[in-house]
C-alpha positions in Angstrom: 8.6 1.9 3.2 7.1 1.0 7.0 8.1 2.5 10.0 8.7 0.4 12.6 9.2 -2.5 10.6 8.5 -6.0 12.3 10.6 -9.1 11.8 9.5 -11.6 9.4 9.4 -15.4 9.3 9.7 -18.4 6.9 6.6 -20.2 7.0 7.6 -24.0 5.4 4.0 -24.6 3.8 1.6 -23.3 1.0 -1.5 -24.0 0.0 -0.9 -21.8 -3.3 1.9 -22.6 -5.8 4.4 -20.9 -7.8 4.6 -21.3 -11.8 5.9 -20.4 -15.0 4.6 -16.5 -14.9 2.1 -15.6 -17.5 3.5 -11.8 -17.8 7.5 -11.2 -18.3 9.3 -7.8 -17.7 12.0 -6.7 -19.3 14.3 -4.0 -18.1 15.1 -1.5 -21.3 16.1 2.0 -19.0 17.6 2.8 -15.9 16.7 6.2 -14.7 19.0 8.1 -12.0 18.8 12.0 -10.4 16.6 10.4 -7.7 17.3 10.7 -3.8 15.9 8.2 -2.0 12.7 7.5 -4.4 9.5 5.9 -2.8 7.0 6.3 -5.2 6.3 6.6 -8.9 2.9 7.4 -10.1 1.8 7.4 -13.9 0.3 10.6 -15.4 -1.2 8.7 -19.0 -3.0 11.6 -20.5 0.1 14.3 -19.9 2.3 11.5 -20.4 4.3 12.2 -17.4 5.6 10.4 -14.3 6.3 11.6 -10.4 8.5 10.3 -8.0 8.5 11.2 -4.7 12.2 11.6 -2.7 12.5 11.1 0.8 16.2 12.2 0.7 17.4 11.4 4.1 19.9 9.9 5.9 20.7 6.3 5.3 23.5 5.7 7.4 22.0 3.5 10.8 19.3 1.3 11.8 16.0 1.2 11.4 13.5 3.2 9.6 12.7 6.1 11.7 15.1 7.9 9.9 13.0 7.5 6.8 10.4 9.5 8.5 11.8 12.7 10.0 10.5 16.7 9.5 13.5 17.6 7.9 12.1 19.3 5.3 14.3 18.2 2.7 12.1 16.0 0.1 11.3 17.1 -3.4 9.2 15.4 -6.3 10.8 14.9 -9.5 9.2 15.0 -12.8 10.2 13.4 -15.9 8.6 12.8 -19.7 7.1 9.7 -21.6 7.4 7.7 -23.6 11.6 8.5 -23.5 11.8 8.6 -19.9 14.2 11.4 -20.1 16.5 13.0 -17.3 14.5 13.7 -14.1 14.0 17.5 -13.2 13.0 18.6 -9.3 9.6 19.8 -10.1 8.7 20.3 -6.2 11.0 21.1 -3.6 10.9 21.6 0.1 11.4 25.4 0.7 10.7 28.3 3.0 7.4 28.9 1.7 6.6 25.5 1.3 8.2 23.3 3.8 8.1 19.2 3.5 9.5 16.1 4.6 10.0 12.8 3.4 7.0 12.3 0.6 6.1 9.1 -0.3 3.3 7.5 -1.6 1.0 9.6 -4.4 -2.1 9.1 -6.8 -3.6 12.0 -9.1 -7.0 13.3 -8.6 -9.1 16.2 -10.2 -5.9 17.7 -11.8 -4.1 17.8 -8.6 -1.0 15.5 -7.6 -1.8 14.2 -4.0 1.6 13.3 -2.0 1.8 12.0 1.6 3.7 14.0 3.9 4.5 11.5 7.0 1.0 13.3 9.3 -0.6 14.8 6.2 -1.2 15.1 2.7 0.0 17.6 0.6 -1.8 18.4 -2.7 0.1 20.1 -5.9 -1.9 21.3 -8.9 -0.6 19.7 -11.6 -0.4 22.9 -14.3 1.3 24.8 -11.8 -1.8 27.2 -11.7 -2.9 27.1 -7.8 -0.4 27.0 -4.8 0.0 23.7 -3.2 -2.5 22.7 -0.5 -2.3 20.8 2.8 -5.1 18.5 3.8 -4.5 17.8 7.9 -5.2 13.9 8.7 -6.0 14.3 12.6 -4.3 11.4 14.7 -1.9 10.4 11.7 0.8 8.8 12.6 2.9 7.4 9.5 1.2 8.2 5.9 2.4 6.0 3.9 0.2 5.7 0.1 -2.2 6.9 -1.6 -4.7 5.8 -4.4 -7.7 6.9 -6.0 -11.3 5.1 -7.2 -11.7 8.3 -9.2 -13.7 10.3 -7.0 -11.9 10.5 -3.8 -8.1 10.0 -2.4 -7.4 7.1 0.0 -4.0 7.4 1.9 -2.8 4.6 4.0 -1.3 4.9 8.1 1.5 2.5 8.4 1.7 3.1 11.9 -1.6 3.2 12.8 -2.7 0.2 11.1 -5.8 2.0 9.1 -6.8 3.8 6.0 -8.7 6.6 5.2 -10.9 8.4 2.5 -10.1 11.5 2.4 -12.5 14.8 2.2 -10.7 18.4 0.9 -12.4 20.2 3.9 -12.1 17.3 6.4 -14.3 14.8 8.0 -12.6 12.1 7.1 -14.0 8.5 6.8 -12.0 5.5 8.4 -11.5 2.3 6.1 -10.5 -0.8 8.4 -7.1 -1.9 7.3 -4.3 -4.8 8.7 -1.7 -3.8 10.8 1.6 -2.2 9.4 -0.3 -1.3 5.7 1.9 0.0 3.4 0.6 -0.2 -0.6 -2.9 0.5 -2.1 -4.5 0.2 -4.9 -8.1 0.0 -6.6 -8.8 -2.0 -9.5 -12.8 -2.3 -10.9 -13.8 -1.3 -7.9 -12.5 -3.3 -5.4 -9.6 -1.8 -2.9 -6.6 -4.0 -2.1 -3.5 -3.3 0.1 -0.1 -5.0 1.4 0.8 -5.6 4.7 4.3 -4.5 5.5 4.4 -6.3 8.9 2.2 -8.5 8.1 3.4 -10.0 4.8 0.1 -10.6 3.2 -2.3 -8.9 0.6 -5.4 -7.7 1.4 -8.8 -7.0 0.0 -10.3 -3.9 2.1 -13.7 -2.5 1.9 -13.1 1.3 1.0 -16.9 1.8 2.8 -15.3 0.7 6.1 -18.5 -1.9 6.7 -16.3 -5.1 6.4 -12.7 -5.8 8.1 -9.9 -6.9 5.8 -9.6 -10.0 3.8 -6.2 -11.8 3.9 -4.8 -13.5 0.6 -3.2 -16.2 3.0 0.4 -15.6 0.4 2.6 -15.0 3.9 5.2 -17.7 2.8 6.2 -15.8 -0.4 6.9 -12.0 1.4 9.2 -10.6 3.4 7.9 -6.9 3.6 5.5 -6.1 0.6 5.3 -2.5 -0.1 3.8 -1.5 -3.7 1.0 -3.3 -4.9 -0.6 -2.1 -8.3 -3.0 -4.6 -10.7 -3.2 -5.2 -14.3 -5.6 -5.4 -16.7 -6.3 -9.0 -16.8 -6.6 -8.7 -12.6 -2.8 -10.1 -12.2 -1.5 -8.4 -9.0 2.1 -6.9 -9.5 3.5 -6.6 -5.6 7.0 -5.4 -4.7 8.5 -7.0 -1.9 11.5 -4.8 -0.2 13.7 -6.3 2.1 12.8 -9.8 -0.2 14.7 -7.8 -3.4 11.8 -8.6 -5.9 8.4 -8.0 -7.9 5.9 -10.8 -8.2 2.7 -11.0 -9.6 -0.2 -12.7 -8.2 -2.5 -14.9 -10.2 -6.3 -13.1 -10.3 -7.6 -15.9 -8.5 -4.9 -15.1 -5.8 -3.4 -18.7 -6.0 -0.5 -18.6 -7.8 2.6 -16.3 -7.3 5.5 -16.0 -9.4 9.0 -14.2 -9.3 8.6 -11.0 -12.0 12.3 -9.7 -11.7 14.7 -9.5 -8.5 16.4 -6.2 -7.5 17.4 -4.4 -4.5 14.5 -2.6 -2.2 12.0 -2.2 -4.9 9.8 0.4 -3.4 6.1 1.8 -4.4 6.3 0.6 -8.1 3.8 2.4 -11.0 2.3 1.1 -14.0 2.2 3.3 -17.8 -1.1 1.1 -18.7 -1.0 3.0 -21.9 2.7 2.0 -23.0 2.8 -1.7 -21.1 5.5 -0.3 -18.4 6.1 -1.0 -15.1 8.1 1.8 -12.9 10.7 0.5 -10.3 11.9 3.0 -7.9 15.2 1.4 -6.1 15.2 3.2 -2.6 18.5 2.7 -1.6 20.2 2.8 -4.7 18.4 6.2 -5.7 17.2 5.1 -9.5 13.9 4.0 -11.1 14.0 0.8 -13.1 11.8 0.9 -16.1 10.4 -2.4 -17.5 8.0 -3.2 -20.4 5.7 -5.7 -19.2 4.5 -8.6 -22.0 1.5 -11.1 -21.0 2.9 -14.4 -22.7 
């Protein structure tokens, strides 16, 4: 979810096309407990999943209020394959203070969480104390995702992304204004442009600037963006109340499933699902995903 979020248009031309989808979703749970839930990221081999809780406000206008130190967000926790009742397995505290977490990606046994100017990192067996990496200059932390060696975190509000390093000296990836989702997939790093409606290939070695899908006409605020096995993109679009997928070659997009303010969506590769947290309606959606 952006901060800051710029008004969209309706372009009235494509040079992609939409078409019967290739991969269907079908909703078998609905999962509540959750306050305000941003993210969902998949543990496979513990067969667990996280959500992150902004818990704030959402009475007024705008986003800011998405992004305050109030130190009242938590993660939840809950089991797979049952997707059982979520329990609050980190919460903001005296000892431990944090605000509105949001995107997340797991890393060397640790469960990496942005923390609107920083990153926050929680072991994952509840062995070691959690751990705040600092991200000089950040202004709105947004997600996070992995190439299995280091943690990428994206800055909404400053329009970049970064590779991160536990003792500092991070690297700068070039990124599009207002990005919001990212993802890796065989290598290759892709986000979604929040303000700018479009999906992005970036180079996560920061020699080469972004490289624009050209899909404005079929977003109003892409947020998640996760990709299958076959290279299909999944995207969820916010404030345009749907999931789509996006055709490997990046030509065709296609209407997966409408529902309201999809956020940072996760995939359970192992079990085919697809995890849809609903921010404003405080539950996660869970879908099994079939390629037809």
């Amino acid at each position: 979810m952006l901060k800051n979020a710029l008004p969209w248009l309706v372009l009235c031309f494509s040079l992609t096309s939409v078409a019967t989808a290739e991969w269907s979703a079908k909703k078998i749970r609905q999962i509540d407990g959750f306050q305000i839930p941003e993210c969902v990221v998949v543990d496979e081999a513990d067969a667990k999943a996280y959500v992150s809780n902004v818990t704030a406000a959402v009475e007024g206008e705008g986003y800011d209020r998405f992004w305050a130190h109030d130190g009242n967000g938590f993660i939840s926790r809950f089991s797979l394959p049952a997707a059982s009742q979520p329990v609050e397995w980190k919460k903001s505290n005296d000892s431990f203070r944090f605000s509105g977490p949001k995107g997340m990606c797991i890393l060397g046994g640790w469960l990496w969480v942005t923390d609107i100017d920083r990153v926050l990192r929680f072991a994952l067996d509840g062995k070691q104390p959690p751990e705040v990496i600092a991200v000089p200059g950040a202004k709105a932390l947004n997600d996070m995702a992995t190439d299995g060696k280091y943690a990428y975190v994206s800055d909404s509000g400053a329009g970049k992304c970064y590779r991160l390093h536990h003792r500092g000296n991070h690297e700068e990836i070039p990124a599009p204004e207002g990005i919001n989702g990212i993802t890796f997939f065989n290598g290759k790093m892709y986000g979604a442009s929040w303000g700018l409606r479009d999906i992005y290939q970036l180079d996560p070695e920061g020699g080469q600037p972004p490289q624009a899908f050209g899909l404005t006409d079929y977003f109003k605020t892409p947020d998640g963006i996760e990709v299958l096995d076959d290279g299909t993109f999944v995207v969820s679009d916010s404030e345009g109340n749907q999931v789509v997928t996006i055709s490997p070659d990046r030509r065709t997009v296609t209407k997966l499933l409408s529902c309201s303010a999809p956020a940072d969506i996760g995939i359970d590769r192992r079990r085919s699902l697809l995890f849809v947290p609903r921010f404003f309606d405080s539950k996660v959606d869970v879908y099994q995903l079939k390629n037809n």
